[in-house]
LUMDOTI-587192 format. One line per 2 residues: number of its first residue (from 0); their letters; for each residue x, y, z of C-alpha. Coordinates in steps of 0.001 Angstrom, whole numbers, padded with zeros to 6 digits, always signed. Layout:
NUM	A	X:Y:Z | ...
This chain:
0	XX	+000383:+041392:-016633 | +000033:+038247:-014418
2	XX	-000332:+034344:-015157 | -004411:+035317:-014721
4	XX	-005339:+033058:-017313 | -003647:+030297:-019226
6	XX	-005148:+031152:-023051 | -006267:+028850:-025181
8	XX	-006138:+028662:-028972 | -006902:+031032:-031794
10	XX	-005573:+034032:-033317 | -006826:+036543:-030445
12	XX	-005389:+034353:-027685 | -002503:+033993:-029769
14	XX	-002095:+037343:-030195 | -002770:+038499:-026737
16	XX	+000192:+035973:-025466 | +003107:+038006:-028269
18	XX	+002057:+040613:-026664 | +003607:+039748:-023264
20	XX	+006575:+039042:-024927 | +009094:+036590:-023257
22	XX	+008296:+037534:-019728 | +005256:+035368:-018983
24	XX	+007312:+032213:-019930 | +010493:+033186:-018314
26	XX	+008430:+034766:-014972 | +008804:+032677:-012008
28	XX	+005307:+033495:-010913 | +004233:+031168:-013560
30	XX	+002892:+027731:-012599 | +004491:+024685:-013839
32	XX	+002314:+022140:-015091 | +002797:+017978:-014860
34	XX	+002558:+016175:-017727 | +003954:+019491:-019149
36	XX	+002049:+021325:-021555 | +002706:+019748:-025146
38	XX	+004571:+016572:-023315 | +003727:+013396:-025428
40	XX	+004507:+009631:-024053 | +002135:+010367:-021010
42	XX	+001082:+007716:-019127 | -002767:+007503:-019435
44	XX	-003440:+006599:-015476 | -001125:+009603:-014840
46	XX	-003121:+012529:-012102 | -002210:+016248:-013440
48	XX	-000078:+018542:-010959 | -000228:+022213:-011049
50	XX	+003096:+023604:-008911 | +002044:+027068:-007908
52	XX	+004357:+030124:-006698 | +002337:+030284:-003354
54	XX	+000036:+028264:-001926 | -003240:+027645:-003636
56	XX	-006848:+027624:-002266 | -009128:+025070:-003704
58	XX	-012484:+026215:-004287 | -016450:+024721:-003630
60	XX	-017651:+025546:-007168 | -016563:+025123:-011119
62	XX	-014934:+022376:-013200 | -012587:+020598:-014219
64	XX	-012599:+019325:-017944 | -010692:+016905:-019858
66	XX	-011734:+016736:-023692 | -010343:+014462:-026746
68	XX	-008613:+017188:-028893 | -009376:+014536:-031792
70	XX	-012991:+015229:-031915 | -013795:+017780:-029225
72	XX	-015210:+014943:-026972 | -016037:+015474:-023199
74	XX	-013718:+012743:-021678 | -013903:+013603:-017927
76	XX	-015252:+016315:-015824 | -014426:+016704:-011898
78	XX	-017470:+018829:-010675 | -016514:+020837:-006941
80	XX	-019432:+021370:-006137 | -020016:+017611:-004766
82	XX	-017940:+017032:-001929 | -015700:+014490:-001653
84	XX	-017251:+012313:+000742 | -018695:+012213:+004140
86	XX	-016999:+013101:+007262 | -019312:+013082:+009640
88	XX	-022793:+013011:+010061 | -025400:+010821:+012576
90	XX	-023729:+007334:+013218 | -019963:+008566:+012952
92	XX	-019449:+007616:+016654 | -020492:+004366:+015191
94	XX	-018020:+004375:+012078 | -020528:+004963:+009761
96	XX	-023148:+007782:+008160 | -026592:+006552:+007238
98	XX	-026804:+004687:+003427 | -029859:+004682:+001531
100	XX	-029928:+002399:-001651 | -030078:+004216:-005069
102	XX	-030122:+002978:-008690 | -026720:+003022:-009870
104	XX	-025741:+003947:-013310 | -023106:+002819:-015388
106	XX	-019700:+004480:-015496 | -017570:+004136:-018674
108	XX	-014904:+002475:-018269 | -016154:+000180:-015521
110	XX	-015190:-003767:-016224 | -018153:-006218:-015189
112	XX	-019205:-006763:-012526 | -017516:-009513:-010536
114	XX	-019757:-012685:-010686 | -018340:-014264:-007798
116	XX	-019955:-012226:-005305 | -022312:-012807:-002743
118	XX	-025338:-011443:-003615 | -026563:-008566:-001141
120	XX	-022920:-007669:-000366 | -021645:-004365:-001545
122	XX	-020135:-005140:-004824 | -021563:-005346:-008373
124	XX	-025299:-005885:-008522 | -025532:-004630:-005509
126	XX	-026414:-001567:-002867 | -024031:+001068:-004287
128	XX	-022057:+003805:-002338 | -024015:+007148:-001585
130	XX	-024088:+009256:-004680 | -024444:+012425:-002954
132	XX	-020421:+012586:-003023 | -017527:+012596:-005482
134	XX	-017263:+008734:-006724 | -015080:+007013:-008842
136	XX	-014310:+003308:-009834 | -011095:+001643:-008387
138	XX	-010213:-002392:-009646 | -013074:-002567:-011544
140	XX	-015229:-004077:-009924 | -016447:-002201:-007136
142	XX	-019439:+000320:-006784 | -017248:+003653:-006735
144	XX	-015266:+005086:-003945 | -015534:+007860:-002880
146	XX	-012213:+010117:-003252 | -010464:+013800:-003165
148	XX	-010603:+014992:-006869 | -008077:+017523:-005711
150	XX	-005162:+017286:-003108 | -003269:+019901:-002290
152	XX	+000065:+020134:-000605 | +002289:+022855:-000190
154	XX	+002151:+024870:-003498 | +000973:+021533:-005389
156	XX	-002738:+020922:-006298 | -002413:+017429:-007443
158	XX	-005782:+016551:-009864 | -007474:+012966:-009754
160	XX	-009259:+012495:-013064 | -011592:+008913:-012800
162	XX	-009784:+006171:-013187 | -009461:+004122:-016750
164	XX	-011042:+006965:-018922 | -008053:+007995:-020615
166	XX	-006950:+005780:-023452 | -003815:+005305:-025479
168	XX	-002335:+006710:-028155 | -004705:+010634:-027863
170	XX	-003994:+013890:-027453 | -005785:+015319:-024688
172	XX	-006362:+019425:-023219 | -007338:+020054:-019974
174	XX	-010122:+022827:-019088 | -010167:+024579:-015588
176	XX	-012871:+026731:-014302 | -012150:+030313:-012793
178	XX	-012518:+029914:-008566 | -011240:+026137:-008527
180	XX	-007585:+026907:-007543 | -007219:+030636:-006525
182	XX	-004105:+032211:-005255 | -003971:+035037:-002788
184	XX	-002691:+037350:-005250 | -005342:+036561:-007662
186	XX	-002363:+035626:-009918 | -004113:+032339:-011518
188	XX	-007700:+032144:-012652 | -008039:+029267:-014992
190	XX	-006768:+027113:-017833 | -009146:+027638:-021182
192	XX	-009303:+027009:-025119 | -007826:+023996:-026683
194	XX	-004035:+024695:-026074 | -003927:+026019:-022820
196	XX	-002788:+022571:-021366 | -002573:+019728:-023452
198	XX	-001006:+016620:-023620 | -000240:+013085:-025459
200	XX	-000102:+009555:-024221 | +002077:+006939:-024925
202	XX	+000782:+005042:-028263 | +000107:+001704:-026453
204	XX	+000356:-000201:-023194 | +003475:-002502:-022628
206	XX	+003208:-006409:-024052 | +000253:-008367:-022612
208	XX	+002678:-010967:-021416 | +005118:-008794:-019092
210	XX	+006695:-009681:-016139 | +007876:-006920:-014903
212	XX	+006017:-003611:-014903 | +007903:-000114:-013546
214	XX	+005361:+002376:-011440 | +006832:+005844:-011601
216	XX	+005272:+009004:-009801 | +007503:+011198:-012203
218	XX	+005869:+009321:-015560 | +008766:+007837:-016489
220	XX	+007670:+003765:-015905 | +005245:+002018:-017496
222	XX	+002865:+003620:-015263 | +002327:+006565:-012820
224	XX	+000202:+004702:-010475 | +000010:+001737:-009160
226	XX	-003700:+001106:-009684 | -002888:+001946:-012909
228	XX	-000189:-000785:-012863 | -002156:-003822:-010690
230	XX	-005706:-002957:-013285 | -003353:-003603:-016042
232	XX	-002383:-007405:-015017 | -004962:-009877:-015832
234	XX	-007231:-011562:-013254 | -006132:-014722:-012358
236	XX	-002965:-014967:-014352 | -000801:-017902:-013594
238	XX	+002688:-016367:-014045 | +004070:-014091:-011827
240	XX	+004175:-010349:-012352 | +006695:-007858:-010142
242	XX	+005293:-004546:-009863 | +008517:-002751:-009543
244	XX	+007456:+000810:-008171 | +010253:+003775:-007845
246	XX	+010805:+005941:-004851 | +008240:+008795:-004713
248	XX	+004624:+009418:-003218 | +001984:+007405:-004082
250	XX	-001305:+009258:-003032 | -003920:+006726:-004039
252	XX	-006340:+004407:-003053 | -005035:+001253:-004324
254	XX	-007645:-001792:-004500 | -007832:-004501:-006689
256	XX	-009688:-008134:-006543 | -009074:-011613:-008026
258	XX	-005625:-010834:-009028 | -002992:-013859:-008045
260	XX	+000854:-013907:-008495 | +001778:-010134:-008003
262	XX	+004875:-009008:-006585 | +004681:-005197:-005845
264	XX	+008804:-004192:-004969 | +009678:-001103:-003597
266	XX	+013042:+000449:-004945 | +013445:+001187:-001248
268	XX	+011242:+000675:+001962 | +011102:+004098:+003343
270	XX	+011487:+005695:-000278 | +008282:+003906:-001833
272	XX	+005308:+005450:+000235 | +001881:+004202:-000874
274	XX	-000498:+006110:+001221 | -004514:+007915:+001324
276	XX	-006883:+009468:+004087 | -009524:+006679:+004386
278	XX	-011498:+005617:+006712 | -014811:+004424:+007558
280	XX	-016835:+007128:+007519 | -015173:+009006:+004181
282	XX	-015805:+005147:+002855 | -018643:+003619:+004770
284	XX	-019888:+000357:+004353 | -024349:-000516:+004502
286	XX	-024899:-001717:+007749 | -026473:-005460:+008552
288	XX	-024312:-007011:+005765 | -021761:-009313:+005874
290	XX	-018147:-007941:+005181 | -014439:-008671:+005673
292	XX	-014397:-011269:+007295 | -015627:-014221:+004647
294	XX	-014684:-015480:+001283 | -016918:-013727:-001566
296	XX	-018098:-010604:+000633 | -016702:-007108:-000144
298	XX	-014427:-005761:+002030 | -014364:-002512:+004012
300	XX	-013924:+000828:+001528 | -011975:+002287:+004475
302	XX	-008327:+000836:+003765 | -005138:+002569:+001711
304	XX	-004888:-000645:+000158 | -006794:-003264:+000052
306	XX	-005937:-006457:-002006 | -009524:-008756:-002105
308	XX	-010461:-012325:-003103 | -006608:-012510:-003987
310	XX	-003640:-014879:-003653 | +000004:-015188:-004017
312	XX	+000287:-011097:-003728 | +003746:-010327:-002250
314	XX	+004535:-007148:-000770 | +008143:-006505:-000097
316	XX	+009706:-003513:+000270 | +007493:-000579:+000908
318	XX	+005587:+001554:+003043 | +001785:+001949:+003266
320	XX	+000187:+004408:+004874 | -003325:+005699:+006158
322	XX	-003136:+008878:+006790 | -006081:+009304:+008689
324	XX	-007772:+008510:+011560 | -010274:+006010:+012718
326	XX	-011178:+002574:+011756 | -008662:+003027:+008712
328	XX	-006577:+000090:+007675 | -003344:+000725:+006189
330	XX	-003290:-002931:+004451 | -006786:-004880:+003346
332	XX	-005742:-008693:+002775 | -008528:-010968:+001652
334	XX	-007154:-013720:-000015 | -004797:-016980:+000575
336	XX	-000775:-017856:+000534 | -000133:-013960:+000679
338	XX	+003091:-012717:+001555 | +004281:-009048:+003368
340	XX	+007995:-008897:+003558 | +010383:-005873:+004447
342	XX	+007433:-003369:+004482 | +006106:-000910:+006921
344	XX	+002432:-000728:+007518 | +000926:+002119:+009259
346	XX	-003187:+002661:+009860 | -005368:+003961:+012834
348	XX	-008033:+001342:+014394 | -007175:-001517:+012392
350	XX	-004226:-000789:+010866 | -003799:-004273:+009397
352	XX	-006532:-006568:+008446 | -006434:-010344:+007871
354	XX	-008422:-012341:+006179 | -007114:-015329:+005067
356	XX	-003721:-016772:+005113 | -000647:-014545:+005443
358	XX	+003052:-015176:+006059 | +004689:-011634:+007606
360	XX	+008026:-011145:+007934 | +010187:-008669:+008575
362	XX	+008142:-005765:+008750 | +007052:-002698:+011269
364	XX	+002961:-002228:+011490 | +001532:+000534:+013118
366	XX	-001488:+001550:+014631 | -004117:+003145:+017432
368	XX	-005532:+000305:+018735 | -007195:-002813:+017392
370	XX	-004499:-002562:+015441 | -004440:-006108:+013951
372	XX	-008014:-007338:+012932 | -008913:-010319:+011312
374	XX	-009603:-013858:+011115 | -006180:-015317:+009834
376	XX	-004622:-017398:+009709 | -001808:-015225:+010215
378	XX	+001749:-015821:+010865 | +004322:-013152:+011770
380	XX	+008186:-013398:+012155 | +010456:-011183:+013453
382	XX	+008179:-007776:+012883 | +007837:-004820:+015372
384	XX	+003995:-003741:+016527 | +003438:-000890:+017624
386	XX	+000109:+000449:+019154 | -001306:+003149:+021377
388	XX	-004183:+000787:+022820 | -004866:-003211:+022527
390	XX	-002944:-004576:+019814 | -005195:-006593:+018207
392	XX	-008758:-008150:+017729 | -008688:-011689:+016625
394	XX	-011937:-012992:+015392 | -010760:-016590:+014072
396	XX	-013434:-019254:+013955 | -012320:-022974:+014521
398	XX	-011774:-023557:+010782 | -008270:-022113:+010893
400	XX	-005698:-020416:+013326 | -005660:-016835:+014772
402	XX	-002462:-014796:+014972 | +001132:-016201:+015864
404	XX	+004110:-014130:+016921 | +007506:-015581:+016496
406	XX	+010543:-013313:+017484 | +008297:-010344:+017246
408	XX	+008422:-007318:+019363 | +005475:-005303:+021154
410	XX	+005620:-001658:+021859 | +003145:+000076:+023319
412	XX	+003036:+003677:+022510 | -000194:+005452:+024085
414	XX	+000210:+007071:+027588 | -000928:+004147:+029458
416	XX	-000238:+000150:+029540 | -002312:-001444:+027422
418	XX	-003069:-005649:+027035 | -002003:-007820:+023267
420	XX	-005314:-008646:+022550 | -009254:-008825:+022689
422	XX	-012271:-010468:+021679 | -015210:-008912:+022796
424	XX	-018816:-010089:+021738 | -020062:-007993:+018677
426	XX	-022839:-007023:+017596 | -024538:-010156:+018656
428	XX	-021624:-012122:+017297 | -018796:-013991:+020110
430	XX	-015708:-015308:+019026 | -014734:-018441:+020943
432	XX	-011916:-019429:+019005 | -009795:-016186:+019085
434	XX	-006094:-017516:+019048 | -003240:-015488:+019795
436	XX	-000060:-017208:+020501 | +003300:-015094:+021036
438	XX	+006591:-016962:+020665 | +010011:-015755:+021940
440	XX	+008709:-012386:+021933 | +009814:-008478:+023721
442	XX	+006956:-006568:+025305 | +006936:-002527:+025962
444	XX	+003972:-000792:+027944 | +002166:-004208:+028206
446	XX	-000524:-004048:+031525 | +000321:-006860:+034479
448	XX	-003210:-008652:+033125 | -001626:-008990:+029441
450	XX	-004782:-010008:+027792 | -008017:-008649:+027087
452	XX	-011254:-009455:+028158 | -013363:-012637:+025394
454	XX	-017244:-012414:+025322 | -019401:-015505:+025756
456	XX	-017873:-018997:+026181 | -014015:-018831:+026218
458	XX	-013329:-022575:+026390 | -011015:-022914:+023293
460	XX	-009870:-019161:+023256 | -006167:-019549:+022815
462	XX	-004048:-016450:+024546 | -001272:-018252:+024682
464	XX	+002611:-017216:+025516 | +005827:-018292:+025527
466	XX	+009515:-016849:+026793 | +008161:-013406:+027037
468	XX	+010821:-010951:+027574 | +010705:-006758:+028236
470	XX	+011456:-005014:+025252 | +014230:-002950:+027162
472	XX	+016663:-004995:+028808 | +015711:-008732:+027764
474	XX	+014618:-009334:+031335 | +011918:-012131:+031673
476	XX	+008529:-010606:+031432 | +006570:-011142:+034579
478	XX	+003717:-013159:+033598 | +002300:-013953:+037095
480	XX	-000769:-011740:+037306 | -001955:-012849:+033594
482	XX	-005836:-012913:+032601 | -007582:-016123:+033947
484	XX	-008301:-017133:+030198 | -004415:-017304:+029253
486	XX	-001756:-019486:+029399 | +001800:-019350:+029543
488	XX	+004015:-022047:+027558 | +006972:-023826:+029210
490	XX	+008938:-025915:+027578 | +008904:-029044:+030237
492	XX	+004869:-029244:+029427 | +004410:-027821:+026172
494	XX	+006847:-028547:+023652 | +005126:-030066:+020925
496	XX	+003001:-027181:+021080 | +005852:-024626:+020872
498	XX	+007185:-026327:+018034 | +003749:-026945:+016023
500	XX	+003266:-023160:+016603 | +007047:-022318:+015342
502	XX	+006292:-024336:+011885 | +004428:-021529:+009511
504	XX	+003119:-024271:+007578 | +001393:-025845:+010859
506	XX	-000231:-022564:+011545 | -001141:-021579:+007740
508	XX	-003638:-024674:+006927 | -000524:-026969:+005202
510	XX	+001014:-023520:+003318 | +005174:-023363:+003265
512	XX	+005663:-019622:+002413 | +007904:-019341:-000249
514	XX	+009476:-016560:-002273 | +012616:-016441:-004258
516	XX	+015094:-014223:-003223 | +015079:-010189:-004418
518	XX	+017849:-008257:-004565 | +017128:-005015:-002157
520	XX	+020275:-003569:-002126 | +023201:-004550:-004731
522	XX	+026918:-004405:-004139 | +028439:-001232:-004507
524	XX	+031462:-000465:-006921 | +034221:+000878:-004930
526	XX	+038025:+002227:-005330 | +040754:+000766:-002017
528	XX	+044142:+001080:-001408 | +046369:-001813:-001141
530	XX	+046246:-003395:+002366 | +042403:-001572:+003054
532	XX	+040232:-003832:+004255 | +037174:-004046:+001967
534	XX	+033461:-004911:+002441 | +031231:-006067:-000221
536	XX	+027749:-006093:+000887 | +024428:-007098:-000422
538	XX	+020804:-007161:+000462 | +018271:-009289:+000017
540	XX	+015161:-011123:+000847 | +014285:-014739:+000468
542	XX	+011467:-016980:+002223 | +012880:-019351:+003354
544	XX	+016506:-017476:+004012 | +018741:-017521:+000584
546	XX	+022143:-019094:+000416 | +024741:-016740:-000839
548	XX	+027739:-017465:-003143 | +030128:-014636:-004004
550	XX	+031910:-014936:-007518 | +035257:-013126:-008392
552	XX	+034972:-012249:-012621 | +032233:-015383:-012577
554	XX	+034518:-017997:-010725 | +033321:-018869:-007070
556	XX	+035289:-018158:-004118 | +035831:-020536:-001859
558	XX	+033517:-020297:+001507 | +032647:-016459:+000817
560	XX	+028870:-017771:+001472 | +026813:-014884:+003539
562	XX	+025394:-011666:+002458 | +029015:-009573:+003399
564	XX	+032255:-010574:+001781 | +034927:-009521:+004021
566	XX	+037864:-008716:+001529 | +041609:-008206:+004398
568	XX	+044724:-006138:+003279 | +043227:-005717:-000269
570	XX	+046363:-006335:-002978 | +045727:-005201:-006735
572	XX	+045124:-009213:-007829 | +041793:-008803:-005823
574	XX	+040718:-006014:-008202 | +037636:-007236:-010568
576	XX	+034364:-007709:-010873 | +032483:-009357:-007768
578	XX	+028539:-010403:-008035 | +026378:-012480:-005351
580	XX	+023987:-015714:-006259 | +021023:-015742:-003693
582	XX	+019430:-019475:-004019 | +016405:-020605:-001899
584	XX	+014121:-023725:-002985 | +011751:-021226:-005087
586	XX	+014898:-019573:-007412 | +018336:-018067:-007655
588	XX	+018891:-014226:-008416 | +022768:-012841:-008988
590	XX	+023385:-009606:-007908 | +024767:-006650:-010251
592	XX	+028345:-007100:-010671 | +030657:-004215:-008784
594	XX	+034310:-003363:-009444 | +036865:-002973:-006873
596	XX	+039693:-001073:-008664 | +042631:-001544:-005670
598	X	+044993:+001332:-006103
């Protein structure tokens, strides 16, 4: 006999399971299930995994179930019949499919609705998403996405139950038609009865007034998600929360709204990814209404992860991905004094949007063109962009700045040369204040002309550069043949410009970013031989740049003051216990302490 069925409860299936003996739970043809049948201390935003021997097919019909074994209650059902969401249809050339308005009903576990809204936006009271696909509510606040109830990948079929259903402290079983996962051997049909996969969650959440929160794919943080974590922090709260999240996969759409003084920290950069396929026709937003680019509108649907109406959210260490392709954001900022640091950002058209202020620093975004969209004010240091058309659309008004580049590198990576920047008219609208200003910067792959072409009156557009340089040898770029609308900088005419447009604050509205150093990377203990020459080295990030001080079994040593401590012809007195103390205006973090044993 095979792994056909997973039986439920009750003397007969009892029965019918002794009388496989041991081989069904030793076979290796059996599936392995996540939270493990009978596991208690689940996390109740966790998604249910089913690791097959083979690859599974994922059927058009049947159920998916999730009861209360307290009282027999229907607590979820994921029906595959409805598809997930649209992707394609007439107006996909356009980015979108049509929308027709429909009652919506209420979900449980939906929050209110968010009062601060603009009425006839997308959010709340207003025009829901289509119902005619799989929905589900993410942050909240918003009028469903629409999402994959089941991914598969591999051997994995990885199940999405709606969000903020399951509760604390119950004891849940999980119910699985026959022909919604099927294996070519017909070796799995479905999960039945009342024990044939059940589980327990943890019996409450962590303290209201935490201020640090772990995000763990595996279920061993405070939380498997990190919508799960992010819902969990309260709206508006004035102490700052890190969102510490462990290496794994993180296949969600993350979105929250009104949330301030968040720190989400990756254990490591390319270790944490956060990533979905979104875009704006799986996600669509009603056409003729106001979104993105202003305070109390509803953003786009299309992004990975979209933070709206929020400030103070740091994001340091990570990577966030779109996985698919079209107008799909990776990152969705709407918000002020927000901060990306040390992260990778990767998207399709518009892989980063912008709306309101942003400090970036550090970090790699990626896209297909377009790829930075928004209406800032934006400021990024040091960070790579990468694009295989125009780089980026800047639709500023004259309330605020556009985009500056300081120290920032441009590579483009499509087959042909390609220009930094447009701002063509749209859809009636022209945006005469688009301001791109690039500082000390390398360009790959960027056309003679350099700029794009600006609809209607381009008086005060701003496509401004200074000490360009080619990306490959450090060469002066040649900026002869430039766009009529652009300038280039020099320093005998324009220096109080340069330097305005240096000063993040300047560009930001007033705002000095500031964040207080992390530790990224902490010193390692290690074992030398006498006359080795040793290197202690730590990591971290700090806006503005951290001091360092290196202590010796918690005295200082004299002028060991950068991120290295260079240790010569190593004698056993040197052996002990060495930590680091990063200090920057905003806060002082010491490093774990490592041993050098000297041999």
């Amino acid at each position: 006999m095979t792994h056909r069925e997973v039986f439920g409860c009750g003397v007969l299936p009892l029965l019918a399971w002794l009388a496989l003996g041991s081989q069904v739970a030793a076979s290796p043809q059996s599936p392995v299930y996540f939270p493990a049948n009978g596991a208690t201390g689940v996390n109740p935003d966790t998604h249910l995994v089913i690791t097959f021997p083979s690859a599974p097919a994922l059927g058009s019909a049947g159920k998916i179930r999730i009861y209360d074994a307290a009282d027999d209650r229907l607590v979820d059902t994921l029906d595959l019949s409805i598809p997930p969401g649209p992707t394609s249809g007439p107006g996909a050339q356009a980015g979108r499919v049509p929308y027709t308005p429909v009652p919506y009903e209420y979900t449980p576990g939906r929050r209110p609705t968010n009062a601060d809204t603009v009425p006839g936006t997308p959010s709340g009271v207003a025009v829901p998403t289509p119902p005619a696909y799989q929905l589900t509510i993410i942050g909240g606040f918003t009028d469903a996405f629409h999402f994959y109830p089941v991914i598969i990948h591999g051997n994995a079929a990885t199940i999405y139950p709606h969000n903020d259903l399951l509760a604390y402290g119950r004891t849940y079983y999980v119910q699985i038609d026959p022909g919604v996962l099927t294996l070519a051997d017909d070796a799995f049909t479905r999960v039945s009865g009342k024990c044939g996969w059940t589980f327990s969650t943890r019996a409450r959440a962590p303290a209201a007034d935490s201020t640090r929160l772990v995000v763990a794919a595996d279920g061993t943080g405070d939380f498997s998600t990190v919508q799960g974590a992010v819902d969990f922090v309260p709206d508006m709260n004035p102490w700052r929360v890190t969102i510490f999240i462990r290496n794994g996969r993180y296949e969600e759409i993350v979105y929250f709204r009104n949330k301030t003084n968040i720190t989400f920290l990756g254990e490591d950069r390319d270790g944490v990814q956060v990533f979905y396929a979104n875009n704006e026709i799986f996600n669509p937003h009603p056409p003729n209404v106001a979104t993105n680019e202003w305070p109390g509108t509803f953003p786009s649907r299309r992004a990975a992860f979209m933070a709206d109406h929020s400030s103070g959210v740091h994001l340091v260490n990570l990577t966030i991905r779109n996985t698919a392709r079209g107008q799909a954001e990776g990152l969705l900022m709407a918000g002020e004094h927000n901060i990306v640091s040390h992260a990778t950002i990767v998207g399709s058209g518009d892989a980063l949007q912008v709306n309101g202020s942003v400090y970036v620093d550090d970090s790699l975004i990626v896209g297909d063109g377009d790829t930075i969209l928004g209406r800032g004010p934006a400021f990024f240091n040091n960070c790579e962009l990468q694009s295989r058309s125009v780089f980026m659309w800047t639709r500023n008004t004259a309330a605020n700045h556009g985009n500056v580049f300081l120290n920032c590198r441009f590579k483009a990576t499509g087959d042909a040369p390609t220009v930094i920047a447009r701002a063509p008219a749209n859809g009636g609208r022209s945006y005469p204040h688009a301001e791109v200003v690039l500082l000390n910067c390398a360009l790959e792959g960027i056309s003679p002309v350099g700029w794009g072409d600006v609809g209607g009156d381009t008086s005060d557009v701003h496509y401004w550069e200074y000490h360009s340089t080619n990306l490959l040898d450090g060469s002066p770029a040649d900026v002869s043949t430039r766009h009529p609308v652009a300038k280039v900088l020099t320093m005998d005419n324009d220096a109080q410009t340069i330097a305005s447009y240096s000063n993040p604050a300047w560009v930001l509205g007033g705002w000095s970013p500031a964040m207080a150093p992390i530790i990224l990377r902490q010193p390692a203990s290690l074992t030398a031989a006498a006359g080795q020459v040793v290197d202690l080295t730590v990591a971290a990030v700090a806006i503005p740049a951290a001091a360092y001080q290196w202590f010796r079994d918690g005295s200082a040593i004299p002028g060991a003051t950068g991120p290295t401590l260079k240790l010569p012809a190593v004698r056993p007195g040197d052996a002990g216990a060495y930590a680091v103390r990063a200090t920057n205006p905003s806060g002082i973090t010491t490093s774990q302490a490592a041993t050098l044993t000297v041999k």
